[in-house]
C-alpha positions in Angstrom: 20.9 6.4 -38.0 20.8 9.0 -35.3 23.2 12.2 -35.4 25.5 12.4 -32.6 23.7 15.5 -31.1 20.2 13.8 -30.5 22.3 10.6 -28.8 24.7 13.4 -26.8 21.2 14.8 -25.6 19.5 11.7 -25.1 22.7 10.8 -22.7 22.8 13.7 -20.9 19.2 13.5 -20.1 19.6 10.1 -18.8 22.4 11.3 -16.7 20.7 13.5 -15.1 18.1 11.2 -14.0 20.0 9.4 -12.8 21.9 11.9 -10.9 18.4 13.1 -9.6 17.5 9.3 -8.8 20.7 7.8 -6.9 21.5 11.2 -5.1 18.2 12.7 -3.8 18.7 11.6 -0.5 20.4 8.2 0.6 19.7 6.6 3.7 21.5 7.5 6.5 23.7 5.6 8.3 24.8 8.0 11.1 20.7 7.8 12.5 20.1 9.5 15.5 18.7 7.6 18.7 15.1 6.9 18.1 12.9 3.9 20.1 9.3 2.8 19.1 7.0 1.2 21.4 3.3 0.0 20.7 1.8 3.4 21.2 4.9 6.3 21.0 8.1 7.6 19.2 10.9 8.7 21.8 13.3 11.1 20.1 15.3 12.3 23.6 17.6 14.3 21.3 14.7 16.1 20.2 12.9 18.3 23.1 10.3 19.4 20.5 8.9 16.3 19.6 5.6 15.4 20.4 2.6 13.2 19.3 -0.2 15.5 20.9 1.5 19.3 20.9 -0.1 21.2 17.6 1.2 24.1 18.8 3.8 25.9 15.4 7.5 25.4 16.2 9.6 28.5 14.6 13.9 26.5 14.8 16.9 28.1 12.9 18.4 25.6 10.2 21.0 25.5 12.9 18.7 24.3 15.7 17.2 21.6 13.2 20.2 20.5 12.2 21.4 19.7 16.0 18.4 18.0 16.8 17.6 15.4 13.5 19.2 13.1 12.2 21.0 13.8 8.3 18.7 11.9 6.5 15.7 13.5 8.0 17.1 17.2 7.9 17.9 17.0 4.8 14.2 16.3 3.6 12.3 17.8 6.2 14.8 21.3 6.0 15.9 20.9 2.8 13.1 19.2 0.4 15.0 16.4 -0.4 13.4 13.6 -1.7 14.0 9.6 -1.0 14.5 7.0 -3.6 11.8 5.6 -5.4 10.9 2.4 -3.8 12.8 2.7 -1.1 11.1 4.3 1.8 10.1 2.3 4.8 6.6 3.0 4.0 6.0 2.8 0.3 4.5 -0.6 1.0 3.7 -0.8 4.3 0.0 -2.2 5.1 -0.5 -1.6 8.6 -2.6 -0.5 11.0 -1.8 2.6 12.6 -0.7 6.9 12.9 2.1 8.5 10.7 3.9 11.0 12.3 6.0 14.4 11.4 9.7 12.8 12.2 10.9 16.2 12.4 8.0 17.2 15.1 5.7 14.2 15.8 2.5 16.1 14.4 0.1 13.7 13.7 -0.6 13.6 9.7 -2.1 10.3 8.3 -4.2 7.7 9.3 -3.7 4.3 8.1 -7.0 4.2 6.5 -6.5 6.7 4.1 -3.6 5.2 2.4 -3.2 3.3 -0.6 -1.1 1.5 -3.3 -0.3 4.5 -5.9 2.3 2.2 -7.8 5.0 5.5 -7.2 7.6 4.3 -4.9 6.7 6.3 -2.2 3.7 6.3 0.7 0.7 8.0 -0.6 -2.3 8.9 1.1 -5.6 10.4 -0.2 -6.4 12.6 3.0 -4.6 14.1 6.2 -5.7 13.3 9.3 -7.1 17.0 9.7 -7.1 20.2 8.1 -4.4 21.3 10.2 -1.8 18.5 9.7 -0.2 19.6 6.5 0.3 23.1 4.6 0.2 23.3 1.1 2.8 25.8 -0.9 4.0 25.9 -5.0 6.3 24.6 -6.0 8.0 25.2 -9.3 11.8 23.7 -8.6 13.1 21.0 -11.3 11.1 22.9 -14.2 7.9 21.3 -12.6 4.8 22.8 -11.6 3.7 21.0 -8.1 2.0 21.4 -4.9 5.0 20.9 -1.6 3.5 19.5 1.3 4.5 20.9 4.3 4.3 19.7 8.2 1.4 22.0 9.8 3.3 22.2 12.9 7.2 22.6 12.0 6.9 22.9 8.3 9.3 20.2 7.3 9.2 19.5 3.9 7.0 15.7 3.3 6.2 15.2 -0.6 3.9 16.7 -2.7 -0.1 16.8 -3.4 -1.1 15.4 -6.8 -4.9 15.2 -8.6 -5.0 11.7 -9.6 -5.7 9.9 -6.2 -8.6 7.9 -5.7 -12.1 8.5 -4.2 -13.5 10.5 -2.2 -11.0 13.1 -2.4 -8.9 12.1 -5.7 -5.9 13.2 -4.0 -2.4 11.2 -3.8 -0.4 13.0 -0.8 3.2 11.8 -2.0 4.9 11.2 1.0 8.5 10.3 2.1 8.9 7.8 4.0 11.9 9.3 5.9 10.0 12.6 6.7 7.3 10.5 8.8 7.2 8.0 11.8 4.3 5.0 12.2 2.5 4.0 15.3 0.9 0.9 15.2 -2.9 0.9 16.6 -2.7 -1.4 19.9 -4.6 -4.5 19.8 
């Protein structure tokens, strides 16, 4: 029979998984106006959004917080992270460009993701050596690798060593923090 203290931490370790799990960031329901064509992302709200500017963006919180949408800031500004199966994109097989949705910086090509079982998008390379940033990151008691937008530095996932070949990278992605383009056909 197990003591009381081993069941009292067992529960409180559940309970804060699930905390983690079913809080981390819901889906927004107050979304900001956003069309998609075939080949673009309009964000009128957002004067700094763009497919083909690389050029860094330096906002305030406050700025960001004006121009996104709740969901978005609050993983792009704040490294929140989506729900585990959940995302848009976690099993999305299309053809196409993911975007920054904070900035529209061009990140990942369809081609270079993959089915990583995780519950979230995952890619094994950027699109160039400028799309994303890499920082530490030691938050939750884990030691990880933050991805960041190259141009605003919005918060995406994380990098991980255990993605296939040729790069054996899994770029851990939120769905949330990135907008698709279909290719045209």
């Amino acid at each position: 029979m197990k003591s009381a203290e081993s069941i009292s931490i067992k529960i409180t370790g559940l309970s804060l998984f699930l905390v983690f799990t079913f809080n981390a960031c819901g889906q927004d329901r107050n979304v900001k106006h956003q069309t998609m064509t075939t080949n673009s992302v309009s964000k009128p709200e957002n004067p700094y959004y763009s497919n083909t500017d690389t050029s860094r963006l330096n906002l305030s919180d406050a700025e960001w917080k004006k121009i996104l949408s709740d969901d978005v800031y609050e993983v792009s500004r704040h490294a929140a992270t989506e729900r585990p199966f959940t995302g848009k994109y976690w099993n999305a097989d299309l053809k196409g460009t993911y975007y920054c949705a904070a900035c529209g910086r061009k990140l990942f090509r369809s081609e270079a993701k993959f089915a990583s079982t995780c519950g979230w998008p995952s890619f094994f390379e950027q699109d160039d050596s400028n799309s994303t940033r890499l920082k530490p990151d030691n938050s939750l008691g884990m030691v990880r690798t933050e991805v960041l937008c190259g141009r605003c530095g919005g918060h995406l996932g994380h990098i991980f060593d255990d993605g296939p070949p040729p790069t054996g990278k899994r770029y851990c992605m939120n769905s949330i923090a990135m907008d698709f383009i279909p290719d045209n056909k």
